[in-house]
VEXDREN-2710 file (C-alpha; in Angstrom, 1 decimal):
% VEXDREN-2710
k/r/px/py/pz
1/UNK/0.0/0.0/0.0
2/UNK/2.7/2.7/1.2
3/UNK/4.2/2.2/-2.7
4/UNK/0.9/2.6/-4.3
5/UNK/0.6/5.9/-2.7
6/UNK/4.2/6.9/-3.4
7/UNK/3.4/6.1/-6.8
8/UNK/0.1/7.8/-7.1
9/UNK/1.7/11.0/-5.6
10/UNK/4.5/10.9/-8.2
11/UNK/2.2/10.5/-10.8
12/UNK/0.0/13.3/-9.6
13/UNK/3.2/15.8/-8.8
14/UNK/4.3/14.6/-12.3
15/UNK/1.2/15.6/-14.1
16/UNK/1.2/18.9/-11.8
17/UNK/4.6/20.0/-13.3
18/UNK/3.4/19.0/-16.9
19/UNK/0.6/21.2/-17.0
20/UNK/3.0/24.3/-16.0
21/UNK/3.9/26.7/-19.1
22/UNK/7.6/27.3/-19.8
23/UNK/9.1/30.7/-17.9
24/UNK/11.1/32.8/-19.4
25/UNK/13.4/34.8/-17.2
26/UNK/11.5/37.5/-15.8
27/UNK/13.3/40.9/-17.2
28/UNK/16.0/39.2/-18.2
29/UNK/17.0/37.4/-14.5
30/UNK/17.8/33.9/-14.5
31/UNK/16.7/32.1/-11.9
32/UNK/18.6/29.3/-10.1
33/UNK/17.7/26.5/-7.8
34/UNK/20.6/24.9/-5.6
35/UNK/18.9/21.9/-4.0
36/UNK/20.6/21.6/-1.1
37/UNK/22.5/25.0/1.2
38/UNK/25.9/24.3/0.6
39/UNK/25.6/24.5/-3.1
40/UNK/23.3/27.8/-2.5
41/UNK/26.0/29.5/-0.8
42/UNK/28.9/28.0/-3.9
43/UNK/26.5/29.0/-5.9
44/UNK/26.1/32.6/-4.8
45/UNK/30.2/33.0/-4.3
46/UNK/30.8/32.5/-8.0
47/UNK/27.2/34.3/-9.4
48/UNK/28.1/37.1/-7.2
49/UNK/24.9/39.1/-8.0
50/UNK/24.2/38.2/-12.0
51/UNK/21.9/35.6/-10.9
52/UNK/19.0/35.2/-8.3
53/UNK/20.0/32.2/-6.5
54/UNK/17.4/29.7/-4.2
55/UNK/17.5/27.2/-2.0
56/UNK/15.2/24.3/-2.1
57/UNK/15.9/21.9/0.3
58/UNK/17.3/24.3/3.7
59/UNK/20.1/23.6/6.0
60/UNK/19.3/20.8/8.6
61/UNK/16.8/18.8/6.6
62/UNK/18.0/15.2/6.1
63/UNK/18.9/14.8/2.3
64/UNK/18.6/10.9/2.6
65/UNK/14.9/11.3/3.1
66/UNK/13.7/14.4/1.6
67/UNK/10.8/14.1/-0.4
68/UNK/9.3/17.3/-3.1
69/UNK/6.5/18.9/-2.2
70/UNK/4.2/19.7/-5.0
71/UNK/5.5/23.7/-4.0
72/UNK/8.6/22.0/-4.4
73/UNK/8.3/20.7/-7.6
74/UNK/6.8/23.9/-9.3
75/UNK/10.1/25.7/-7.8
76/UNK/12.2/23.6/-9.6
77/UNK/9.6/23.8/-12.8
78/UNK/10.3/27.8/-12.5
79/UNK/14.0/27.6/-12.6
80/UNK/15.9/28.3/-15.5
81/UNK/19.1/26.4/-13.9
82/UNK/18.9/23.8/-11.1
83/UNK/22.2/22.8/-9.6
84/UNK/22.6/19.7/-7.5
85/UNK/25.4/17.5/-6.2
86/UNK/25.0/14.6/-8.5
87/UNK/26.5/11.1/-7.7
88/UNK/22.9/9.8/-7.4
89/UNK/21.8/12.0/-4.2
90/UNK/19.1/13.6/-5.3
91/UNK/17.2/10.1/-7.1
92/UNK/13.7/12.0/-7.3
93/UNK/15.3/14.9/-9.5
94/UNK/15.6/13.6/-12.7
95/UNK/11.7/12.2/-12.7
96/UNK/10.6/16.0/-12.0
97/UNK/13.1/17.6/-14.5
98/UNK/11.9/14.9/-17.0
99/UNK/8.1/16.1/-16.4
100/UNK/8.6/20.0/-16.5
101/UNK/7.5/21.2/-19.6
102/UNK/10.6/23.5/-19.5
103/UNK/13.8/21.5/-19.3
104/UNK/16.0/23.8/-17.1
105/UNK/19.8/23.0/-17.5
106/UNK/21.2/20.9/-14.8
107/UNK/24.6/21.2/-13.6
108/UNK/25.9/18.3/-11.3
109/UNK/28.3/19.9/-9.2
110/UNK/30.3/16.4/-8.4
111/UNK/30.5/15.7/-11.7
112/UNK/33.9/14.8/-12.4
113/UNK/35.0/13.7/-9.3
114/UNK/35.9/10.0/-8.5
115/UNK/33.6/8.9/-6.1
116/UNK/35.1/6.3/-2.7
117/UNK/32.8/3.7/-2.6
118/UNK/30.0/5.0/-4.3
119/UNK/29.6/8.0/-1.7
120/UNK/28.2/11.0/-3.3
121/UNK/29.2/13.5/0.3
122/UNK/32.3/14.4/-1.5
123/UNK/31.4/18.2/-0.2
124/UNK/33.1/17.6/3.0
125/UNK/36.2/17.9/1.5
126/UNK/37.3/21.2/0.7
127/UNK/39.5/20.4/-1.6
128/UNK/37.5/18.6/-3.9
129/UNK/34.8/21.3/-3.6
130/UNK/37.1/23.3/-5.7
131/UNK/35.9/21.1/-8.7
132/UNK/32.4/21.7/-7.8
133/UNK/33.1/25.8/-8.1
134/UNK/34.7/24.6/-11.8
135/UNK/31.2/23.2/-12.8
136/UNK/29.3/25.5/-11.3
137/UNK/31.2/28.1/-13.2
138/UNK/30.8/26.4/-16.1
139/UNK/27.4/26.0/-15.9
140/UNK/26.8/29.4/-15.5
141/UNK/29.1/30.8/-18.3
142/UNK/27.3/28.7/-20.4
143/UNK/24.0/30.3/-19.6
144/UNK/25.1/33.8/-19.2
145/UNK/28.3/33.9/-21.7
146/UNK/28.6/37.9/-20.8
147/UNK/29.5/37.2/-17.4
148/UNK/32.1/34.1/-17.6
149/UNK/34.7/37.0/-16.6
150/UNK/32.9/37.9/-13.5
151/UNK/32.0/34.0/-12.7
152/UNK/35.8/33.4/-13.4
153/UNK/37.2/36.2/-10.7
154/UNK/34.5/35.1/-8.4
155/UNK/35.5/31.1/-8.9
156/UNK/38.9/31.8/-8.1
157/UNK/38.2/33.9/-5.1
158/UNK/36.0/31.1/-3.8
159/UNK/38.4/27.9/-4.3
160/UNK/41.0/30.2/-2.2
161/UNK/38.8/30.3/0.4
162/UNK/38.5/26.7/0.2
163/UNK/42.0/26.1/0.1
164/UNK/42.4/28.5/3.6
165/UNK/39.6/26.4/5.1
166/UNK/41.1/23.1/4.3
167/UNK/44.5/24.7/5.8
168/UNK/42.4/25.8/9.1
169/UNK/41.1/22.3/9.3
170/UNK/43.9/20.6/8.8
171/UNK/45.8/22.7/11.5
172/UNK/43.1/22.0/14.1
173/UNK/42.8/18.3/13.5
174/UNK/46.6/18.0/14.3
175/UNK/45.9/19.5/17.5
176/UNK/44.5/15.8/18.6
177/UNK/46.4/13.4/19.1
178/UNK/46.7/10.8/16.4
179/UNK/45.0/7.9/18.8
180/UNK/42.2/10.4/19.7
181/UNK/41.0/11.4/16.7
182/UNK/37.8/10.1/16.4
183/UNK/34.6/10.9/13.5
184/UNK/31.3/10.5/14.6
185/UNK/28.9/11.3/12.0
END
């Protein structure tokens, strides 16, 4: 029973996000959808402020078990870009891209980067975040070719940060002791 109901809600979000009408960009703004915080906040480091930039899924909600509300779905619908992590952790996105009647581009920020046993969290590491800021500022030059200076300056400035975090990180871990240094996730 509980998948009959999943798959009469899909169906019915599905056939919600069909019926919606392609969107331009409103006087000439271009909106885009990070799915989950973190990529918001890349997001807005390299757009700076070409680009309105959302947030659909907000800081503290579990990924693992998020499920789109039909508000959801017409977000993403409205988008011009959507920007996820990829690496299969967002498994619901591609059935509401697939039903939008506008296709918004889709850049998969981990794409690229060689996944350790199939775990798509490669965002905790700062270093390989660096590649996300390369797609994302792909993605974006691609859509807005006038600003690929801008999103260029902004990706660098951004990957340094990343690079001082990792540094900061790195300098506080070796503060514990090697046999102390326990991860509890």
């Amino acid at each position: 029973m509980k998948h009959i109901n999943k798959l009469l809600l899909v169906v019915m979000l599905l056939s919600m996000v069909a019926a919606c009408q392609p969107v331009a960009p409103v006087n000439g703004e271009i909106k885009v959808l990070a799915i989950e915080s973190f990529l918001g906040d890349l997001t807005s480091q390299v757009a700076g402020g070409s680009v309105t930039v959302e947030t659909l899924i907000p800081a503290g909600i579990d990924l693992h078990g998020y499920q789109p509300s039909p508000q959801d779905i017409a977000r993403a619908a409205d988008a011009n870009l959507i920007i996820a992590n990829g690496a299969g952790l967002e498994g619901w996105l591609q059935d509401v891209i697939l039903g939008a009647s506008q296709k918004p581009a889709l850049i998969e920020a981990s794409a690229g980067i060689p996944l350790v046993d199939d775990d798509p969290h490669v965002w905790l590491d700062p270093i390989l975040v660096q590649a996300y800021v390369d797609n994302i500022r792909a993605g974006l030059s691609a859509l807005i070719p006038a600003e690929s200076t801008q999103f260029a300056a902004n990706a660098v400035k951004a990957k340094i940060s990343l690079i001082e975090h990792d540094g900061w990180i790195r300098e506080q871990v070796a503060l514990i002791s090697a046999d102390r240094r326990i991860l509890v996730t």
